[in-house]
PDB file with SEQRES, HELIX, SHEET and CRYST1 records, atoms N, CA, C and O in Angstrom:
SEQRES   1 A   49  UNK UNK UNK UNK UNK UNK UNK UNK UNK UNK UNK UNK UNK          
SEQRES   2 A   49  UNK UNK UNK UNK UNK UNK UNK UNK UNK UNK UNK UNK UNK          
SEQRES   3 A   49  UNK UNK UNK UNK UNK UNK UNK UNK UNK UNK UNK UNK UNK          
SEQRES   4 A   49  UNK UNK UNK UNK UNK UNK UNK UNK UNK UNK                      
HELIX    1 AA1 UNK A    6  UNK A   13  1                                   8    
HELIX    2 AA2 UNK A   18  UNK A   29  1                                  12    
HELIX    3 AA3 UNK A   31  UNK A   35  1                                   5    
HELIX    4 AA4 UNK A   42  UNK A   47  1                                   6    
CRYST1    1.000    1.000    1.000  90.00  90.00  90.00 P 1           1          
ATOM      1  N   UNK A   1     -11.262  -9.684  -2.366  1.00  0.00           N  
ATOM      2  CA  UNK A   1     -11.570  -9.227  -1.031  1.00  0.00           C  
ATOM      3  C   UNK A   1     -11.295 -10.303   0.016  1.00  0.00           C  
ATOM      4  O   UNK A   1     -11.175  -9.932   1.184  1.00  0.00           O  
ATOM      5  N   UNK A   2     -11.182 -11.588  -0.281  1.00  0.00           N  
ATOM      6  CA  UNK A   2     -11.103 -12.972   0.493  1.00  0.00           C  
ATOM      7  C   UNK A   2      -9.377 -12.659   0.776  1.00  0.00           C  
ATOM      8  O   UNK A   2      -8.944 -13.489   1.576  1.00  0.00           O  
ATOM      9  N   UNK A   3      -8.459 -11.807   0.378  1.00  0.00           N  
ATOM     10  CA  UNK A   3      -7.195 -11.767   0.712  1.00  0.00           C  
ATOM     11  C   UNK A   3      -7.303 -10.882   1.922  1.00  0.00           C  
ATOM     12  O   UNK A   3      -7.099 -11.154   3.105  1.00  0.00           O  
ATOM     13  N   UNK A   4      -7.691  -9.708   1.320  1.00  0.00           N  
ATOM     14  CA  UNK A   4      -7.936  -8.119   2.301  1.00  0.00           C  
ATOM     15  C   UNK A   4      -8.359  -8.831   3.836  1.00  0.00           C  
ATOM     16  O   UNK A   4      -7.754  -8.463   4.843  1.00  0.00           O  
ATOM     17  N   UNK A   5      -9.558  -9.981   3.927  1.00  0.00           N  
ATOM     18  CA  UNK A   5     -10.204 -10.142   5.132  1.00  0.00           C  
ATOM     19  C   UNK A   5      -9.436 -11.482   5.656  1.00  0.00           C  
ATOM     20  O   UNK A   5      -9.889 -11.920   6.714  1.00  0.00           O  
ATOM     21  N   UNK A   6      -8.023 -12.418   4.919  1.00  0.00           N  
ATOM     22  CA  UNK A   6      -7.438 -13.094   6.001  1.00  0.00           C  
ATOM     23  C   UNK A   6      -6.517 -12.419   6.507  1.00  0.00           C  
ATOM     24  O   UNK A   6      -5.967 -12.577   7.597  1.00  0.00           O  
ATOM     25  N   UNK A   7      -6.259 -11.329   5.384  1.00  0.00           N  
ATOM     26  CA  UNK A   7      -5.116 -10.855   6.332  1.00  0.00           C  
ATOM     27  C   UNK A   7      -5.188  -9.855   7.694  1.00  0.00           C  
ATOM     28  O   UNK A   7      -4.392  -9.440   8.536  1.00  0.00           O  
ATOM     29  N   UNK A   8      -6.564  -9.729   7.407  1.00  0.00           N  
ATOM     30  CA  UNK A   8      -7.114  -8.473   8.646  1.00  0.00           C  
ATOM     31  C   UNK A   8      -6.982  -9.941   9.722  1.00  0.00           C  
ATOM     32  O   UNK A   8      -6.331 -10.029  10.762  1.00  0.00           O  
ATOM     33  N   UNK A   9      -7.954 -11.141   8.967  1.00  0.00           N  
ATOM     34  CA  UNK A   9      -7.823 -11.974  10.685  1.00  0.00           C  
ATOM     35  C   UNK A   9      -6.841 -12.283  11.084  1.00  0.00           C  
ATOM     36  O   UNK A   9      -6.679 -12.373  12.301  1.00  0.00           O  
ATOM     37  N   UNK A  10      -5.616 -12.615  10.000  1.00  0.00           N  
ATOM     38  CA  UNK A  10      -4.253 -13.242  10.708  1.00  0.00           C  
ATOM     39  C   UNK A  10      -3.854 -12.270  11.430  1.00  0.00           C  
ATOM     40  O   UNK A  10      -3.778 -12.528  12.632  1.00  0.00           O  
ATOM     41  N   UNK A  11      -3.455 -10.807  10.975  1.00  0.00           N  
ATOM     42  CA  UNK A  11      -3.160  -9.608  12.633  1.00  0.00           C  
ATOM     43  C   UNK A  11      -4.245  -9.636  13.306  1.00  0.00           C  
ATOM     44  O   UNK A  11      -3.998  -9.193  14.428  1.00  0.00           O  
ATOM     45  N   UNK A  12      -5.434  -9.959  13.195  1.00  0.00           N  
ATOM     46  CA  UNK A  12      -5.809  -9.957  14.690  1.00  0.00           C  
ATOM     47  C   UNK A  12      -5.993 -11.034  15.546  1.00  0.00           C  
ATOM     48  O   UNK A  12      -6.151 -10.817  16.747  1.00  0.00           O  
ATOM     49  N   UNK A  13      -5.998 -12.781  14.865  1.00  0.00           N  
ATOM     50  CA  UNK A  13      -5.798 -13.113  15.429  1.00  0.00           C  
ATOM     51  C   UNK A  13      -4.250 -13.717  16.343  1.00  0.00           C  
ATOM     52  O   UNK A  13      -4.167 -14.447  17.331  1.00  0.00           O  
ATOM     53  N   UNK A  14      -3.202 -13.064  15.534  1.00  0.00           N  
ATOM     54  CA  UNK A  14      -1.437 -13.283  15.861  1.00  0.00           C  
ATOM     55  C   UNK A  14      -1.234 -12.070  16.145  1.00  0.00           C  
ATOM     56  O   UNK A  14      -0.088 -11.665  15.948  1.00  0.00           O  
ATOM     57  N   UNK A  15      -2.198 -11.154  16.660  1.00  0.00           N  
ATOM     58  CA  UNK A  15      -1.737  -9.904  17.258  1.00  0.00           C  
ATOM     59  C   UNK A  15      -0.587  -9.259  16.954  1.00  0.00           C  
ATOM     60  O   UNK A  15       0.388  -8.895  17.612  1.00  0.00           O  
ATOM     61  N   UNK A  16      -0.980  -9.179  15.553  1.00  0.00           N  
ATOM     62  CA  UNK A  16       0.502  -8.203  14.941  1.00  0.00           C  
ATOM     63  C   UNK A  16      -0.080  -7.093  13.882  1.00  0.00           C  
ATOM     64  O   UNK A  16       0.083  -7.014  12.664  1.00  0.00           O  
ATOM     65  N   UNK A  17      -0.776  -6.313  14.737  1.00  0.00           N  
ATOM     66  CA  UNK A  17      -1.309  -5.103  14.280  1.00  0.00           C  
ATOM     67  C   UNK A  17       0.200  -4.030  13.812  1.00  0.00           C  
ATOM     68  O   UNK A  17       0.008  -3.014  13.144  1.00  0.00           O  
ATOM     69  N   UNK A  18       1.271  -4.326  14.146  1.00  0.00           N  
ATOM     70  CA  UNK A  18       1.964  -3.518  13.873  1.00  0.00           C  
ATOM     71  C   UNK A  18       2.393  -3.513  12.063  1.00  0.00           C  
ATOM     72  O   UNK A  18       2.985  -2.672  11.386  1.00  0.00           O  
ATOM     73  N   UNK A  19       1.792  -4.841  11.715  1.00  0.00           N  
ATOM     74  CA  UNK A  19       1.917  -4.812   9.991  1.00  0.00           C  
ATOM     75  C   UNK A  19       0.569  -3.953   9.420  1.00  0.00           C  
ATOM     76  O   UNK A  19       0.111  -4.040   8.281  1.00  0.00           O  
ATOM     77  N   UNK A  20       0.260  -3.439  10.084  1.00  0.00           N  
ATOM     78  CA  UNK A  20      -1.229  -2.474   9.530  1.00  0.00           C  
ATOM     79  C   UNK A  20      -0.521  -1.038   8.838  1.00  0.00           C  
ATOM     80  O   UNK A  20      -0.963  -0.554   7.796  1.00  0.00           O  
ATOM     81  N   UNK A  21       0.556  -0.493   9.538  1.00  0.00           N  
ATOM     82  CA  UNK A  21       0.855   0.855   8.889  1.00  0.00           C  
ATOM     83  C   UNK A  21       2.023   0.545   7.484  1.00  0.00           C  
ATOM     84  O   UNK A  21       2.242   1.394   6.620  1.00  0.00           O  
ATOM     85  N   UNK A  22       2.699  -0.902   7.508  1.00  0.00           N  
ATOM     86  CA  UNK A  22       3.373  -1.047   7.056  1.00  0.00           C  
ATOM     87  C   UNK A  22       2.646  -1.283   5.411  1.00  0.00           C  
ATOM     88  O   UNK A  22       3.116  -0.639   4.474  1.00  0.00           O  
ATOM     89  N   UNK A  23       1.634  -2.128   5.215  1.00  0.00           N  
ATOM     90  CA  UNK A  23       0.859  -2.045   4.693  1.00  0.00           C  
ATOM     91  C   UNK A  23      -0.118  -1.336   3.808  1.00  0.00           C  
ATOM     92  O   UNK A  23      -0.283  -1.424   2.591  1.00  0.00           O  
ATOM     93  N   UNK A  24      -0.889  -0.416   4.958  1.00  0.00           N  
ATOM     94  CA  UNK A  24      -0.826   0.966   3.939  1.00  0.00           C  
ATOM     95  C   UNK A  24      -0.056   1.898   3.362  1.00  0.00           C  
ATOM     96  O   UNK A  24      -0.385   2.455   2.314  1.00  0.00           O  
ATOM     97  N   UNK A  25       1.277   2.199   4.141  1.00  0.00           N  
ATOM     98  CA  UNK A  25       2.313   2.523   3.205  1.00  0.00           C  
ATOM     99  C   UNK A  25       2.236   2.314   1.514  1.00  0.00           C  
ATOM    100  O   UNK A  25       1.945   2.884   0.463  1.00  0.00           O  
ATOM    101  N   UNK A  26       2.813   0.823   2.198  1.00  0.00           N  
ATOM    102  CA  UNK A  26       2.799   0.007   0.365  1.00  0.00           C  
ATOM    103  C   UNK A  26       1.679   0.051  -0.552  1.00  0.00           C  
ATOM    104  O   UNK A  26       1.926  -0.088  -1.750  1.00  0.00           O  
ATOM    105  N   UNK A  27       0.623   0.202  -0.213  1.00  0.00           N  
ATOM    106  CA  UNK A  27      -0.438   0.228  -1.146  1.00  0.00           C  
ATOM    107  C   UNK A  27      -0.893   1.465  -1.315  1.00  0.00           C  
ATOM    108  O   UNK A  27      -1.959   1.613  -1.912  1.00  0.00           O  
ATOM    109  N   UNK A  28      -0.063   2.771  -0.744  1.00  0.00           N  
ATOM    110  CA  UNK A  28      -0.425   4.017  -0.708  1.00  0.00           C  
ATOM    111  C   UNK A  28       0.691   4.420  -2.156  1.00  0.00           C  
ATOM    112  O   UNK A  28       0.447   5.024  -3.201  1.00  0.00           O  
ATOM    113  N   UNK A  29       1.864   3.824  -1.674  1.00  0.00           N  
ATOM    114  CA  UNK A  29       3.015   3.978  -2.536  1.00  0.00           C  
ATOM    115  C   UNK A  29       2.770   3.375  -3.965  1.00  0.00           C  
ATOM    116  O   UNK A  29       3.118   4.059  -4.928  1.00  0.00           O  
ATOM    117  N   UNK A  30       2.242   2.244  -4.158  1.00  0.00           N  
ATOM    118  CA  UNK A  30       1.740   1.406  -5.054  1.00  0.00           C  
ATOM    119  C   UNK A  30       0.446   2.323  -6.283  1.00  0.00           C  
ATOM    120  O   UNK A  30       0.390   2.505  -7.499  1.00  0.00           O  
ATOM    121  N   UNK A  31      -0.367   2.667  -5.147  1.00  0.00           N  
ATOM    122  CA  UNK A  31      -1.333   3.663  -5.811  1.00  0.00           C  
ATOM    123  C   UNK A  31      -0.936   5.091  -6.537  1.00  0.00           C  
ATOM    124  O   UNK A  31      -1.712   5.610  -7.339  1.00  0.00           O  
ATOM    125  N   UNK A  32       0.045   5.552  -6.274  1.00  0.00           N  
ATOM    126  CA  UNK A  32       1.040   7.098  -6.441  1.00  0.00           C  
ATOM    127  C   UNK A  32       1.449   5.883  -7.598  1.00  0.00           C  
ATOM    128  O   UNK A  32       0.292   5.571  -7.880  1.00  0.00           O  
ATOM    129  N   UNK A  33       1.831   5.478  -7.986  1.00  0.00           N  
ATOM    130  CA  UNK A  33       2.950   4.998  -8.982  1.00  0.00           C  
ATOM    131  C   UNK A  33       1.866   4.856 -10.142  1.00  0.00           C  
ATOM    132  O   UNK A  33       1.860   5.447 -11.222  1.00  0.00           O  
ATOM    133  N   UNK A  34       0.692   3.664  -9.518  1.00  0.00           N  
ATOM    134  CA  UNK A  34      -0.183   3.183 -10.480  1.00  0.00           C  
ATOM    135  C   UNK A  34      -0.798   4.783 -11.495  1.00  0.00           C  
ATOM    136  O   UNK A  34      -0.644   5.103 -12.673  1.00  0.00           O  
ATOM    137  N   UNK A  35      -1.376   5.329 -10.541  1.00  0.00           N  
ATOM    138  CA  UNK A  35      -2.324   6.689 -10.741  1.00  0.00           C  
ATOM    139  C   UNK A  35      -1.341   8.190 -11.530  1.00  0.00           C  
ATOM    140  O   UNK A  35      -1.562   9.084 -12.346  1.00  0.00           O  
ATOM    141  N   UNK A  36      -0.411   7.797 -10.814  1.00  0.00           N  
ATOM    142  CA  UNK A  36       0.863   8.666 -11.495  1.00  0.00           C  
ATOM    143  C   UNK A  36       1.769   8.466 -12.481  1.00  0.00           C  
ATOM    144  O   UNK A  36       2.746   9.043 -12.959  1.00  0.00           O  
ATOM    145  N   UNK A  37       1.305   7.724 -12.598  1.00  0.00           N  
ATOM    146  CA  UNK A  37       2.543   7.000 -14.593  1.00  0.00           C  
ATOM    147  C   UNK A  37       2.131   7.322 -15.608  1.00  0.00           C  
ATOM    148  O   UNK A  37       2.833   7.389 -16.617  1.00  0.00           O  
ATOM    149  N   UNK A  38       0.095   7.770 -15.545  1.00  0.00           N  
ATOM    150  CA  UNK A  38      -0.098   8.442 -16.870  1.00  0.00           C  
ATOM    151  C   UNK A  38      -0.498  10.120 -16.892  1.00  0.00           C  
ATOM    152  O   UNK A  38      -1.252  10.785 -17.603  1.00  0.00           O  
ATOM    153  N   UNK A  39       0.281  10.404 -15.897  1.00  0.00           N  
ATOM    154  CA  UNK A  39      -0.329  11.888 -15.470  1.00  0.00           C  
ATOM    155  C   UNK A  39       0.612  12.739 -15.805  1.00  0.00           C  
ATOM    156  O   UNK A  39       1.618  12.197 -16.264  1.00  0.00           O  
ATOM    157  N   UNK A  40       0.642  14.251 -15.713  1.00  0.00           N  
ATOM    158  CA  UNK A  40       1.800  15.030 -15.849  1.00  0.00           C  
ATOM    159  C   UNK A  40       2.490  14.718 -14.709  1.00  0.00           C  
ATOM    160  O   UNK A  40       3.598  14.222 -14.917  1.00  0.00           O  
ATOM    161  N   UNK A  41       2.307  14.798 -14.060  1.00  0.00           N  
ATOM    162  CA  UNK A  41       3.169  13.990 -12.243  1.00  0.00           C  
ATOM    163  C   UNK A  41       3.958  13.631 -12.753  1.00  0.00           C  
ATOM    164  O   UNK A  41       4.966  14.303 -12.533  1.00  0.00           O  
ATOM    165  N   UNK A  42       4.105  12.843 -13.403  1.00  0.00           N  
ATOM    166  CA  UNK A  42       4.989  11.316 -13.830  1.00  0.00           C  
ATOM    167  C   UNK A  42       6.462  11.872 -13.171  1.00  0.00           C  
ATOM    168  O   UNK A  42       6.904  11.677 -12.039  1.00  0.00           O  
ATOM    169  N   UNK A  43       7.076  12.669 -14.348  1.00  0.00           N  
ATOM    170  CA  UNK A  43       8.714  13.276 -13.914  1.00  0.00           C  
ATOM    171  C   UNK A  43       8.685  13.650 -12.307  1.00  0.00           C  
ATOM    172  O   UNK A  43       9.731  13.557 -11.665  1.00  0.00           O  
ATOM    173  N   UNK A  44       7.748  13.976 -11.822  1.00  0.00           N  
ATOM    174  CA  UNK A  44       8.155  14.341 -10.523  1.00  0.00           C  
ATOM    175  C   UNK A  44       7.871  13.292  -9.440  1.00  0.00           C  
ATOM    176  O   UNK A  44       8.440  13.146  -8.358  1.00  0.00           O  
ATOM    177  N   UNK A  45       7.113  12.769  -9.845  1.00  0.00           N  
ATOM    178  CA  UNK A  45       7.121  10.566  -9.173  1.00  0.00           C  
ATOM    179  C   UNK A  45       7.891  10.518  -9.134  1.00  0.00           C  
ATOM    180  O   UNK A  45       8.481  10.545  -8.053  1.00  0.00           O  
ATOM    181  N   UNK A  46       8.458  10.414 -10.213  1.00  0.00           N  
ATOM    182  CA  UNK A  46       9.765   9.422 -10.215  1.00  0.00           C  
ATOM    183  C   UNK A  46      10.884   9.698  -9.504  1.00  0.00           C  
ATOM    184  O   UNK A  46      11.518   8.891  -8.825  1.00  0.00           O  
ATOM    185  N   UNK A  47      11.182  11.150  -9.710  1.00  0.00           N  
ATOM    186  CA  UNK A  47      12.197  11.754  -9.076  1.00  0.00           C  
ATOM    187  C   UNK A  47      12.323  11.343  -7.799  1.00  0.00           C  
ATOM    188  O   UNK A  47      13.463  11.165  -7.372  1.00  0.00           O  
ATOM    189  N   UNK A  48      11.093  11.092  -6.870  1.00  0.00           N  
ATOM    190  CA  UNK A  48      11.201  10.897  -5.391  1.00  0.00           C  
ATOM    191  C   UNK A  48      11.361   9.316  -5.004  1.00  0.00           C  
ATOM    192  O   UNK A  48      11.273   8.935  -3.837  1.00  0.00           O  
ATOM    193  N   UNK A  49      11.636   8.322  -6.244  1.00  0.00           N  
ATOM    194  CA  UNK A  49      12.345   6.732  -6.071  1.00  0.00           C  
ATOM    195  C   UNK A  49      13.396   7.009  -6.664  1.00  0.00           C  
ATOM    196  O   UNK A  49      14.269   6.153  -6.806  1.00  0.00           O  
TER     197      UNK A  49                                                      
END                                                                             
């Protein structure tokens, strides 16, 4: 959690909130892969990389 909360202070304090959506993206995308590799999903994950 000591990562999660410098990186919240470094965008706010270098005012680069614009890495906030970029971010959840990746860890949205990250989570679909993780959560979806042992599921029936799987073939259709994949299909969409």
């Amino acid at each position: 959690m000591d990562f999660l909360r410098d990186l919240w202070l470094f965008m706010k304090e270098r005012k680069k909130f614009w890495l906030a959506p970029m971010i959840i993206v990746l860890l949205l995308m990250g989570l679909l892969i993780v959560f979806g590799g042992g599921s029936a999903l799987a073939p259709f994950i994949y299909t969409l990389f």
